[in-house]
BAVO-37192 format. One line per field, with one value per residue (C-alpha): residue in one letter; x, z, y. Coordinates in Angstrom, 1 decimal. Layout:
% residues N
aa: (a_...)
c1: (X_...)
c3: (Z_...)
c2: (Y_...)
END
This chain:
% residues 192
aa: (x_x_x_x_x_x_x_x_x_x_x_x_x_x_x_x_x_x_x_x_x_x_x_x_x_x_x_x_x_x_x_x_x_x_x_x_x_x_x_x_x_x_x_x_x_x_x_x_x_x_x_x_x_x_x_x_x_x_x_x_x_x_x_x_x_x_x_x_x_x_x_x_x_x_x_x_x_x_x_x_x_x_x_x_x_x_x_x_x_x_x_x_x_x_x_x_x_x_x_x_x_x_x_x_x_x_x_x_x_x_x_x_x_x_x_x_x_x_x_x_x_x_x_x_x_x_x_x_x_x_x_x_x_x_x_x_x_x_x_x_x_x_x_x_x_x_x_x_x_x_x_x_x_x_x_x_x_x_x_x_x_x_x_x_x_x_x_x_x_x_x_x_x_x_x_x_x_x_x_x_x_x_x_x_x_x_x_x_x_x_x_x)
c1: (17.2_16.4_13.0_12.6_14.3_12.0_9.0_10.1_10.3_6.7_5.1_6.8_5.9_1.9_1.4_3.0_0.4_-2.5_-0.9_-1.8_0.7_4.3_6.1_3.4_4.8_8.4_7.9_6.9_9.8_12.1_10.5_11.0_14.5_15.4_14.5_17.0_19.5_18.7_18.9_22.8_23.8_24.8_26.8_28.7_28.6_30.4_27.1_24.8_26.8_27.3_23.0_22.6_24.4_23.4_19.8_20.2_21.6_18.6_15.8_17.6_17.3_13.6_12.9_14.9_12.8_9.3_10.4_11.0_8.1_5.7_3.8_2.8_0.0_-0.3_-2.0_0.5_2.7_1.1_1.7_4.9_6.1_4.3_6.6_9.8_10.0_13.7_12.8_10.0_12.8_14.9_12.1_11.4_14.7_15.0_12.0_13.2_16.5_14.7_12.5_15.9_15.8_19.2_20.6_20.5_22.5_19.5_19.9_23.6_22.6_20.0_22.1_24.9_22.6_20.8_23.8_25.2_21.9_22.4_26.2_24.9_22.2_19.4_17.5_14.0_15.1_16.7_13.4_10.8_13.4_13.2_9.4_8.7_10.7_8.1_5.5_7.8_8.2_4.6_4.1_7.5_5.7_2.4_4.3_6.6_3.7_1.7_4.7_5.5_2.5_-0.7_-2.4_-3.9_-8.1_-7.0_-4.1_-3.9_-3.4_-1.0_2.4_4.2_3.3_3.9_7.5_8.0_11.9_12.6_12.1_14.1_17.6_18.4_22.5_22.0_19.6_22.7_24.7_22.8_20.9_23.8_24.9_21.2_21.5_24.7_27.0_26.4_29.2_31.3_30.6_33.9_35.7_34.1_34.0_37.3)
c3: (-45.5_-48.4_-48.7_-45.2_-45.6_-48.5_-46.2_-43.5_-45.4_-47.3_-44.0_-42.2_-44.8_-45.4_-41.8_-41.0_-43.4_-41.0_-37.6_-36.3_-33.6_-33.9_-31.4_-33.9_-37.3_-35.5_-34.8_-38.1_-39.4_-37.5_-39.1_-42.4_-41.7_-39.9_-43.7_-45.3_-43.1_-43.5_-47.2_-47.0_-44.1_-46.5_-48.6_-46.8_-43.4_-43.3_-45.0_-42.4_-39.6_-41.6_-41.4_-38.4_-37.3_-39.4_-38.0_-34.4_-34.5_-36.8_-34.9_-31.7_-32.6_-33.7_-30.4_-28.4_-30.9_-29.7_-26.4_-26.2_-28.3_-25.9_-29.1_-28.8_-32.1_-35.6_-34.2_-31.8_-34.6_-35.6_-32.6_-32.4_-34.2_-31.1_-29.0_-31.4_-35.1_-35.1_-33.5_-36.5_-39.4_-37.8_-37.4_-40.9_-42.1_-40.0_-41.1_-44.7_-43.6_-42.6_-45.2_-47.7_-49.6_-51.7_-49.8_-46.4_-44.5_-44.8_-48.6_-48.3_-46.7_-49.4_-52.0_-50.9_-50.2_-53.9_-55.5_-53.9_-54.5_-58.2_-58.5_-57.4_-60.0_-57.4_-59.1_-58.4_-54.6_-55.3_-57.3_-54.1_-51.4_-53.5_-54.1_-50.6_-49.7_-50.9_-48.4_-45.7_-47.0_-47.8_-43.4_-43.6_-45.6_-43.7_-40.7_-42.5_-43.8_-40.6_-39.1_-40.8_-43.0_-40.8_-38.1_-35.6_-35.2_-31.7_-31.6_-29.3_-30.4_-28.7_-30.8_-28.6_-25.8_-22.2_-21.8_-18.6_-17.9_-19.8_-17.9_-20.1_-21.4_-25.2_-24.9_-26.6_-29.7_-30.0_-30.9_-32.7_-34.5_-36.7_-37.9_-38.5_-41.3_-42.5_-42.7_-46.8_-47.5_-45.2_-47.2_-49.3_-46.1_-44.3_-47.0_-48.4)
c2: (-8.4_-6.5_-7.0_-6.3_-3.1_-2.8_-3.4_-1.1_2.1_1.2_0.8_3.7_5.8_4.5_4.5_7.6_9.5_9.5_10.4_13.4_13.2_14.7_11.4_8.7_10.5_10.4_6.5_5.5_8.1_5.7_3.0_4.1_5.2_1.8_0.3_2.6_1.1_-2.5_-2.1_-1.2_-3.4_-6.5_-4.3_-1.2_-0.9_2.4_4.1_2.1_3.9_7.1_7.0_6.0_8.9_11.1_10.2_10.3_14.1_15.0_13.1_14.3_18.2_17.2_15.9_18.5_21.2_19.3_19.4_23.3_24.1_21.8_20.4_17.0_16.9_18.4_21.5_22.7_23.2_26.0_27.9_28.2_31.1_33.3_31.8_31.7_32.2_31.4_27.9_28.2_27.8_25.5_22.8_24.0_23.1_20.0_18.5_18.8_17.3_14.0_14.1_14.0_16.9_17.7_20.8_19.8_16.7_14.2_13.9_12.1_8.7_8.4_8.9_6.9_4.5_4.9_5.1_2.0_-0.3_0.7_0.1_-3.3_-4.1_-3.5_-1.2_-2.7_-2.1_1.0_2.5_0.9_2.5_5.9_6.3_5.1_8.0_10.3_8.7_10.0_13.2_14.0_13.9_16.0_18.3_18.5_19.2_21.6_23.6_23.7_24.6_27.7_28.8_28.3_30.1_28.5_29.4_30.4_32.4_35.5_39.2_39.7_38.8_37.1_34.4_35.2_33.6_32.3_31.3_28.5_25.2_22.8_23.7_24.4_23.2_19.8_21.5_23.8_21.2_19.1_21.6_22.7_19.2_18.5_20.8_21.8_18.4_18.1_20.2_18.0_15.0_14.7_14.6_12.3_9.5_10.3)
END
């Protein structure tokens, strides 16, 4: 199981590097994620659910973000601050989440999970888990950086987008959105 796990987040992360499309470079996020999970199941299965629900909020808010933003490649990302810059930082910040970086909620499973594999003498597993994270977060990046800091060649003038009324409903990305982000702080209390 382990070296499946092992597998799972090295090909979810060297796969992931050349999609161009956001659902491809979600997949193989999954993939990578799904490898995380497998490498705690033999020993805690409180962390495997405490990750896999961690996961599904932030990958739902991802989705939910996607679907609002109608972006289905690289490219489209860099159109949506004309139609919301608010909507801008939050797929910012919930890109970094998955991609596990230390102030946001995607950081805890990893270092449970980390901190675990090394309580248990499983360094070699803990040190391929932990540098094939850095695979994912290199697409994490990209998409974080044409997200936020490029224009796209064909941008209007004009500084905002004609807004029609919205056609899909923002409720669910409301409340996903905030545990996406903001459930580090909360993680004394749900583990004590």
């Amino acid at each position: 199981l382990l070296t499946t796990a092992m597998l799972s987040t090295l090909v979810g992360g060297w796969a992931g590097l050349n999609q161009t499309q956001t659902r491809k470079i979600m997949a193989y996020s999954s993939i990578a994620h799904l490898g995380w999970m497998a490498a705690i199941t033999p020993m805690l299965t409180n962390i495997l659910i405490l990750n896999l629900i961690i996961y599904l909020t932030m990958t739902t808010s991802m989705f939910y973000m996607l679907i609002v933003s109608k972006t289905k490649t690289i490219q489209d990302t860099t159109t949506i601050w004309t139609t919301s810059p608010t909507l801008t930082i939050m797929m910012m910040l919930t890109l970094l989440s998955l991609g596990g970086l230390p102030p946001l909620t995607g950081f805890m499973p990893k270092w449970l999970i980390l901190n675990e594999l090394t309580t248990q003498n499983l360094t070699a597993t803990a040190m391929t888990l932990a540098l094939s994270a850095l695979l994912s977060l290199f697409f994490y990046l990209r998409l974080t950086y044409t997200t936020t800091m490029t224009l796209s060649p064909n941008t209007t003038t004009t500084y905002h987008k004609w807004r029609f009324k919205p056609t899909s409903t923002t409720i669910p990305l409301t409340m996903a959105l905030p545990l996406a982000l903001m459930m580090l702080p909360m993680a004394p209390m749900i583990l004590g």
